[in-house]
C-alpha positions in Angstrom: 78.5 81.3 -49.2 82.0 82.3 -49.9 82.7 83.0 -46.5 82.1 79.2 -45.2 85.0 77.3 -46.8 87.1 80.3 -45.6 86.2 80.1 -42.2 88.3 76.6 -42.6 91.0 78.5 -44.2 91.4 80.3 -40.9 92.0 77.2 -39.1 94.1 75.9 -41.8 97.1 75.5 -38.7 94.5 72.5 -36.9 94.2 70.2 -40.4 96.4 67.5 -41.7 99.9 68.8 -42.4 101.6 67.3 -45.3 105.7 67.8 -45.9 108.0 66.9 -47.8 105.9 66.7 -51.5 108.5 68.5 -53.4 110.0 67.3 -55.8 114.1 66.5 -55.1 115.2 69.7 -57.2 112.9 71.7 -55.2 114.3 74.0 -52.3 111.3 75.5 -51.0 109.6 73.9 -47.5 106.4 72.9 -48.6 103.5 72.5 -46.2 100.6 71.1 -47.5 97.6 71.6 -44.8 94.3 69.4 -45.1 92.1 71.5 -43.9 89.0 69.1 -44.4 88.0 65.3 -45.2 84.9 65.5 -46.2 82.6 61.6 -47.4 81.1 61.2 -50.7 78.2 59.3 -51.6 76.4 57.9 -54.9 72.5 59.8 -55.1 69.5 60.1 -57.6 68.1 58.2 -60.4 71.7 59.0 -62.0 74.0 58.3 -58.9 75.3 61.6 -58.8 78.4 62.5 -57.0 76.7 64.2 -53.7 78.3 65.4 -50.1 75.9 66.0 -47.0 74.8 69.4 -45.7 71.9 70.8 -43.7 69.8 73.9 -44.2 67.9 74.8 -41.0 69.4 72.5 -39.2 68.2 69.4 -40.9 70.0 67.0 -42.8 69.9 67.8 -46.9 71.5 66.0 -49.8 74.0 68.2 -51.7 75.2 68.0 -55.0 79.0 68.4 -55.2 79.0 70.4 -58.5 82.4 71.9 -59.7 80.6 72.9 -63.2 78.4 75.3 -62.0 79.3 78.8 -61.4 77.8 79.0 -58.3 76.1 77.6 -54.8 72.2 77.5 -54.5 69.4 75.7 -53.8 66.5 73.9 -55.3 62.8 73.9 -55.2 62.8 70.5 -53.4 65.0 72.1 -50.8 63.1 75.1 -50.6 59.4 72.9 -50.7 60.6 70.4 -48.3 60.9 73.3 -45.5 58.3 75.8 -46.3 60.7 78.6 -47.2 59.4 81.4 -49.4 60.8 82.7 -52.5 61.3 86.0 -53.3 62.1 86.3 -57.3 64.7 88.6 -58.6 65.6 89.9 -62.2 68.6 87.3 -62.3 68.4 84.8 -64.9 70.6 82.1 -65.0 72.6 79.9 -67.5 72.2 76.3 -68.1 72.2 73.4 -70.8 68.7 73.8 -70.5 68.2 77.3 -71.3 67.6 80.1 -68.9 66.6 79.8 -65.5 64.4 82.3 -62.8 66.9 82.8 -59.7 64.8 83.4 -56.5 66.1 83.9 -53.7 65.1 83.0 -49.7 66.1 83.7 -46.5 67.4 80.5 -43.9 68.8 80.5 -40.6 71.3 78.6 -41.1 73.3 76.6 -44.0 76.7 73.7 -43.6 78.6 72.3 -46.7 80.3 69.5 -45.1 82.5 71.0 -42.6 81.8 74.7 -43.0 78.7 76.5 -41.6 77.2 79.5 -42.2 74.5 81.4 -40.1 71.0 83.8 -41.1 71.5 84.8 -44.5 69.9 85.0 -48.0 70.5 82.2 -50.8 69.8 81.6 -54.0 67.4 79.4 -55.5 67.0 77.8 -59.1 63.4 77.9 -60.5 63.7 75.8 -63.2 65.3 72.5 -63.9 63.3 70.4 -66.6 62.3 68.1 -63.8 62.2 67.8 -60.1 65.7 67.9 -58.7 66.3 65.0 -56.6 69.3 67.0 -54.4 68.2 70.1 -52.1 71.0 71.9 -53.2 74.0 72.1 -55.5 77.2 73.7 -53.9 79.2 74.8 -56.6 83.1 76.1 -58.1 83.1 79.0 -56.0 83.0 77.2 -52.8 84.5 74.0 -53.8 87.6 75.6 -55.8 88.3 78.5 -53.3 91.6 76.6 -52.5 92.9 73.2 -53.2 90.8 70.3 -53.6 91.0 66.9 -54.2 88.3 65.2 -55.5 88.9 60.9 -54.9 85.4 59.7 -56.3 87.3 55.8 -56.6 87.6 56.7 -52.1 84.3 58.7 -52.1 86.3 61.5 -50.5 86.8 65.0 -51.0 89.5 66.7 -49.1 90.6 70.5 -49.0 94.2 71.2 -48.8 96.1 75.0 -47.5 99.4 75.3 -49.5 102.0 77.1 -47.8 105.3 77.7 -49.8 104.1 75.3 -52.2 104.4 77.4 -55.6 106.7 74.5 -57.5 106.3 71.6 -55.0 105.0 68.1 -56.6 101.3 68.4 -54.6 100.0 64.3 -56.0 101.5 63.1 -52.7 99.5 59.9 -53.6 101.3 59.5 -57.3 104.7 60.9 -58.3 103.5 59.8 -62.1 100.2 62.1 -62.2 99.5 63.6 -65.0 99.6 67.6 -64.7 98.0 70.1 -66.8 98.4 73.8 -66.4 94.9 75.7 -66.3 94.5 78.3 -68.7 93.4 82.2 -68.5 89.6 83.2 -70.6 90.3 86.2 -73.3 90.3 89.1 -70.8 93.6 87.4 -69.3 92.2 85.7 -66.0 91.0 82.5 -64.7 87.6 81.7 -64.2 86.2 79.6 -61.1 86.9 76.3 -62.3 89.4 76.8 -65.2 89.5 74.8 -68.2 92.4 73.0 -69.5 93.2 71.3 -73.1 92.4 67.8 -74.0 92.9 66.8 -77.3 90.0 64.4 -79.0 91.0 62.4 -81.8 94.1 64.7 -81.9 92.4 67.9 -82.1 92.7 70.2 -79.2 89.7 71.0 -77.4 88.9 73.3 -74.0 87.3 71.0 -70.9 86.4 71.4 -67.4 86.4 68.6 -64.9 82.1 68.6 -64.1 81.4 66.6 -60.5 77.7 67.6 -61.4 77.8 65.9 -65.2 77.0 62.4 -65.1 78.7 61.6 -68.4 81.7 63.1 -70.3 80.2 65.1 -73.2 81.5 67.3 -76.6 79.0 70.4 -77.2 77.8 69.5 -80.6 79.5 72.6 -82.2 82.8 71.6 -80.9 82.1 67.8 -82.0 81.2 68.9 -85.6 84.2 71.3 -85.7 86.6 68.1 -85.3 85.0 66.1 -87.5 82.1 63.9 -85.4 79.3 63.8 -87.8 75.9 63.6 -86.0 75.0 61.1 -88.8 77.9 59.2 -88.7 78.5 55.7 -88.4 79.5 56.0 -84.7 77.1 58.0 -83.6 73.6 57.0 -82.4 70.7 58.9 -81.1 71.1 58.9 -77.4 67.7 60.5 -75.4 67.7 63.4 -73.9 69.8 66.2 -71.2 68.2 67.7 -68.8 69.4 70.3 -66.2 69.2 74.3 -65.6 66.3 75.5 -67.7 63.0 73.5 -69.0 64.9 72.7 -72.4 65.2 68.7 -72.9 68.7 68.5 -75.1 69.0 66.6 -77.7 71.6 63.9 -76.9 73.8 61.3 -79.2 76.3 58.9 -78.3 79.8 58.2 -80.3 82.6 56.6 -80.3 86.6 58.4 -80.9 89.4 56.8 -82.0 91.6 58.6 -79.0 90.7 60.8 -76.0 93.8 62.6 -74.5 94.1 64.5 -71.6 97.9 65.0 -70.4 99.8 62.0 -71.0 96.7 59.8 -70.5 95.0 58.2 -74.0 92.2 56.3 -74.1 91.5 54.4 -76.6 88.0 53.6 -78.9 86.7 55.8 -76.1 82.6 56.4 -75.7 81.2 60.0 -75.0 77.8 61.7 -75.5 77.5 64.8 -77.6 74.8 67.5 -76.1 72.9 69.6 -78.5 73.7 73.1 -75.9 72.4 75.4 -78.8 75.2 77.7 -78.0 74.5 77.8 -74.3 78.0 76.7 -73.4 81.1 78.2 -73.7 83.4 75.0 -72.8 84.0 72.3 -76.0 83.7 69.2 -73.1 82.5 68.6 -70.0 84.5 66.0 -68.5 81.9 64.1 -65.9 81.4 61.6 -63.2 81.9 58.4 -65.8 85.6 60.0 -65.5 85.8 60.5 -62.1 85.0 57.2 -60.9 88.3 55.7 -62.8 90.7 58.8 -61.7 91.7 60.9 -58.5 92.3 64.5 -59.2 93.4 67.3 -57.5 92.7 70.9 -58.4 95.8 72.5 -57.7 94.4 76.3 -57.1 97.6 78.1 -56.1 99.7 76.5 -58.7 97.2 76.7 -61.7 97.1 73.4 -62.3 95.3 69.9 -61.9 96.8 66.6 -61.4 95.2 63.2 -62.6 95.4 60.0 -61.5 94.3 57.2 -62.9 93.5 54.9 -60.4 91.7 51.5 -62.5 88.4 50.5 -64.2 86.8 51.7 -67.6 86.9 55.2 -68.0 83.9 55.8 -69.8 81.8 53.1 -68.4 78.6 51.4 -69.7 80.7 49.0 -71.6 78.6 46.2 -69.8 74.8 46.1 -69.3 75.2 47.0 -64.9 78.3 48.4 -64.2 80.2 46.6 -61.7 80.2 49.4 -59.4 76.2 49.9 -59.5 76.0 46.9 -58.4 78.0 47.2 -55.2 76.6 50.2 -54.6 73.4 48.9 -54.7 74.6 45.2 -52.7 75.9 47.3 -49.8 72.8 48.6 -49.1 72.4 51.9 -51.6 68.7 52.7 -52.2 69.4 54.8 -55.0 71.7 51.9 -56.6 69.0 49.7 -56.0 66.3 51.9 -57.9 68.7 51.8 -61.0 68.9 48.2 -60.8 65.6 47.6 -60.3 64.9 49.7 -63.2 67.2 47.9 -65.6 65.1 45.1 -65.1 62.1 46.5 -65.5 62.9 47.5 -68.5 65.4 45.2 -70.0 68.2 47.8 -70.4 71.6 46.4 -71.2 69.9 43.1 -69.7 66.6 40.4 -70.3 63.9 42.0 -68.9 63.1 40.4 -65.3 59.9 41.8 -63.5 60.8 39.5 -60.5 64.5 40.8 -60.0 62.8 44.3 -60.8 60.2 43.8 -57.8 63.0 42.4 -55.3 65.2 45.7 -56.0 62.3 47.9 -55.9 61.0 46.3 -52.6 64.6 46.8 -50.8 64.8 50.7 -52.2 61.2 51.4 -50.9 61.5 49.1 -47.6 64.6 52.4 -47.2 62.1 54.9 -47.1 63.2 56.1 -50.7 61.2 58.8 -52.2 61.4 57.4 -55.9 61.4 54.0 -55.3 58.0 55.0 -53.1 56.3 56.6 -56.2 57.1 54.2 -58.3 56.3 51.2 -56.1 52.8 52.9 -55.9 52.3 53.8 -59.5 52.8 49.7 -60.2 50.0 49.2 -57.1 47.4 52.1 -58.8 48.1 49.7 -61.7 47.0 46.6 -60.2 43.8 48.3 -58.7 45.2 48.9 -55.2 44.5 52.1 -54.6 44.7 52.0 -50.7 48.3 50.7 -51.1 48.9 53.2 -53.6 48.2 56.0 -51.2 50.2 54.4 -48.6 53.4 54.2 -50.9 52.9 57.6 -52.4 51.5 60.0 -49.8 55.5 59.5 -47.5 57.3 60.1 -50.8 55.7 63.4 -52.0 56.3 64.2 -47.9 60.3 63.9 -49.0 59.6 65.3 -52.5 57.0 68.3 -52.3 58.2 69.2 -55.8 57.4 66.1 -57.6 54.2 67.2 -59.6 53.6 63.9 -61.6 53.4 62.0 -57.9 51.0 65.1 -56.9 49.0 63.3 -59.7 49.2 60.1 -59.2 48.0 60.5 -55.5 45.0 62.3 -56.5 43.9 59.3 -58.5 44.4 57.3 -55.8 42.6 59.7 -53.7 39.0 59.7 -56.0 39.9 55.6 -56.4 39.3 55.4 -52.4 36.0 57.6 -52.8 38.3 60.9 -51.3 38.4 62.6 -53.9 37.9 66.1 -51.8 41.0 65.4 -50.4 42.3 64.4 -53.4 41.7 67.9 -54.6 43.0 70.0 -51.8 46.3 68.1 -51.7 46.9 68.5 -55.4 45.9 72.2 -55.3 48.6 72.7 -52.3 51.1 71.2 -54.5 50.7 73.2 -57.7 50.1 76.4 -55.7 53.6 76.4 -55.0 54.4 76.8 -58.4 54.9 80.6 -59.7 53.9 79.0 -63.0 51.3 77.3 -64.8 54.2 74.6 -66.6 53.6 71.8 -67.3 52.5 69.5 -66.1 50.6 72.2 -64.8 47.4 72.0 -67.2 46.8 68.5 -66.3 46.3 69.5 -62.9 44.0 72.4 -64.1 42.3 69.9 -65.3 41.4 67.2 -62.5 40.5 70.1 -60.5 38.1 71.6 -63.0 39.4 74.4 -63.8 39.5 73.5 -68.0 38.3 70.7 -70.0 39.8 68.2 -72.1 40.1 70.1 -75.0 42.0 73.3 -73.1 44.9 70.4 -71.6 45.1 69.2 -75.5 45.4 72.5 -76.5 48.3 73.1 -73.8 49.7 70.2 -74.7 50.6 71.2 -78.0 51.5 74.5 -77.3 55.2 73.5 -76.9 56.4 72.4 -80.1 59.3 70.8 -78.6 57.5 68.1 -76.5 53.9 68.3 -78.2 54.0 64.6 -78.7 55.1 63.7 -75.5 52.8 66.2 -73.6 50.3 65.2 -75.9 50.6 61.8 -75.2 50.6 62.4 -71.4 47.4 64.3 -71.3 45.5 61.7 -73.3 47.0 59.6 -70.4 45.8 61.8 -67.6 42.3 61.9 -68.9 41.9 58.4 -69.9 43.1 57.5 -66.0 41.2 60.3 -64.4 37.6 59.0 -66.3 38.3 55.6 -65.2 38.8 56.5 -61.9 35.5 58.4 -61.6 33.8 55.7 -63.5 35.9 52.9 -61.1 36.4 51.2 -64.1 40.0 49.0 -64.5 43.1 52.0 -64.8 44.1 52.2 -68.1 46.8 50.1 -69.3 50.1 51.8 -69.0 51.8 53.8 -71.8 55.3 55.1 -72.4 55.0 58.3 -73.1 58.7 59.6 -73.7 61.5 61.1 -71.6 59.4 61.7 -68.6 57.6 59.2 -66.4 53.9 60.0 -66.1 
């Protein structure tokens, strides 16, 4: 993967040449080469900050991840085209806990611009939930020289400095803030380097994380300041997910002053994550940040420069953020999704099941995956189980990893008397799995391989999530008996964090 960004180093002479961004004290003959423009778009249930790619030659959705250490690819990539993992002793680091690394073989793979032909890649086992990306290209690629990352322009561009060592490189602002990286304990700088902030005037180490939808403090780092995880400005906030099965515990506070450079905000709103010790960074500065600034990592000069370019930093001040909305008015499935969602639920607004239908309609009506499972979930609801299948069958066909719609479609299936079919398709689905997790047992159970008191026993088994697992298999059964019996489904139940 290395090798692809610097195939566009070689050509650095055909990009964008930039002069003159020194500042007036500085002698040296600065040339500042874009080597690459490359479009940005908003993707997932979270809006994630994502660039396009292909593996195989088809078109995949990557997630543009400077927090993570490295470039791979996901089961929903790996699913989606049939390509077979071969598992390896690597184990890998997340805020979830640890992670199998498999690895496959494709023919070919493009970041953007830059291609790569036959070669093995790495994939991640085990995320908590289906990813909704195909892969996640990370630091090592995206840092390998100078990169501006302009989420306000959806843009990313990669610069070549030549004789650029002291120039003034925020050709867009000559009031940037800079900050100078800084090296770990054995003297040398990591991929993505952190830098100092300081949070309620106590210095803390960040990164700038494209993959992070929201600013956090590790919770260690948070206590050691001062933020009490009882305190008065601090409220339980859900749950993290990510590398790893482990749902972390998340809370959400308020600090008198967030500094970074010469930049405060003020009465500013951040989550704290509950890592357990499985970061070694006090904050991960995210995508709530990123939409209000333009930065550039400055990789030859050891710095980054910020920009602040408008808006509220931290976001969520208001029940839809402004810019959801547009996304979601110009045509955005995935903004669409989230809307429709919000008023579905009544989150941060009155709940509206007719604005939630109209957004769900125009996500679906896209051909999106989510908005497909969930639009037939609400029709399995109503009794139509023909329209069910009709939503739900094309969405697993874009999301082979999605167990829980696996599920759903068998239902559906034994609803419209096919219930052989019904089986083989959900066996296909879990056979891909190395694993029996969960919601494995559940599908142990519709095709007969246990009984209801094995999938309550598995259930409980993890003593993290016994109560929502718990509650999810009473779900299952309850649904599964009524579809046998073609009785009315039974009436829907939140179950917790995940969406049964």
């Amino acid at each position: 993967m290395n090798s692809l960004l610097g195939k566009l180093l070689a050509l650095g002479a055909a990009g964008v040449l930039f002069t003159g961004a020194a500042r007036a004290d500085d002698k040296s003959a600065c040339q500042y080469v874009q080597l690459a423009k490359v479009p940005l778009h908003y993707t997932g249930p979270s809006l994630g900050i994502t660039m396009e790619g292909t593996i195989n030659g088809t078109p995949a959705v990557m997630l543009a991840d400077t927090g993570f250490s490295q470039t791979y690819l996901t089961r929903t990539g790996t699913e989606k085209r049939g390509l077979k993992l071969r598992p390896t002793a690597e184990r890998i680091q997340g805020v979830g806990g640890m992670s199998t690394v498999y690895t496959t073989r494709v023919d070919d793979f493009a970041a953007g611009p830059a291609k790569s032909s036959k070669g093995w890649l790495k994939v991640v086992g085990d995320t908590g939930t289906p990813p909704w990306f195909e892969a996640a290209v990370g630091a090592p690629f995206l840092l390998q020289t100078d990169m501006e990352l302009s989420v306000p322009e959806k843009q990313m561009r990669f610069f070549k400095p030549i004789g650029c060592d002291s120039a003034w490189l925020a050709y867009w602002d000559k009031n940037a803030v800079v900050i100078p990286f800084e090296r770990n304990v054995t003297g040398q700088f990591a991929v993505n380097p952190p830098f100092t902030i300081e949070i309620n005037g106590q210095k803390l180490q960040a990164i700038i994380d494209s993959g992070a939808g929201r600013t956090a403090i590790d919770s260690r780092a948070a206590q050691r300041i001062g933020i009490r995880l009882d305190g008065p400005e601090t409220i339980a906030n859900g749950v993290s997910i990510g590398v790893g099965e482990r749902h972390i515990a998340n809370w959400r506070t308020k600090v008198a002053s967030f500094k970074i450079g010469d930049e405060i905000i003020r009465d500013a709103e951040i989550d704290i994550m509950d890592t357990r010790g499985q970061l070694d960074i006090d904050v991960l500065i995210g995508d709530d940040f990123l939409r209000a600034h333009r930065v550039l990592f400055a990789m030859g000069q050891k710095k980054i420069y910020i920009s602040y370019t408008g808006g509220d930093v931290f976001g969520k001040r208001q029940p839809i953020e402004p810019w959801v909305r547009k996304e979601a008015e110009d045509g955005n499935p995935d903004a669409q999704l989230v809307m429709a969602q919000h008023y579905r639920t009544g989150k941060g607004v009155p709940r509206d099941p007719r604005l939630a239908g109209e957004w769900l309609a125009k996500a679906a009506a896209q051909g999106h995956p989510q908005a497909g499972l969930l639009l037939g979930r609400e029709l399995l609801a109503t009794g139509n189980a023909t329209g069910a299948i009709a939503s739900i069958k094309p969405a697993l066909d874009k999301l082979p990893a999605e167990r829980y719609g696996a599920l759903l479609l068998y239902l559906a299936r034994v609803r419209t008397g096919a219930r052989e079919t019904g089986e083989r398709e959900l066996q296909a689905t879990f056979a891909r799995s190395t694993d029996n997790a969960w919601p494995g047992p559940i599908a142990d159970y519709y095709l007969g391989r246990s009984d209801a008191a094995t999938l309550l026993a598995a259930a409980a088994r993890n003593e993290q999530r016994a109560n929502i697992q718990t509650c999810q298999a009473k779900l299952y059964i309850a649904e599964r008996e009524a579809a046998l019996a073609g009785t009315p489904p039974a009436s829907e139940q939140d179950c917790g964090t995940d969406n049964p």
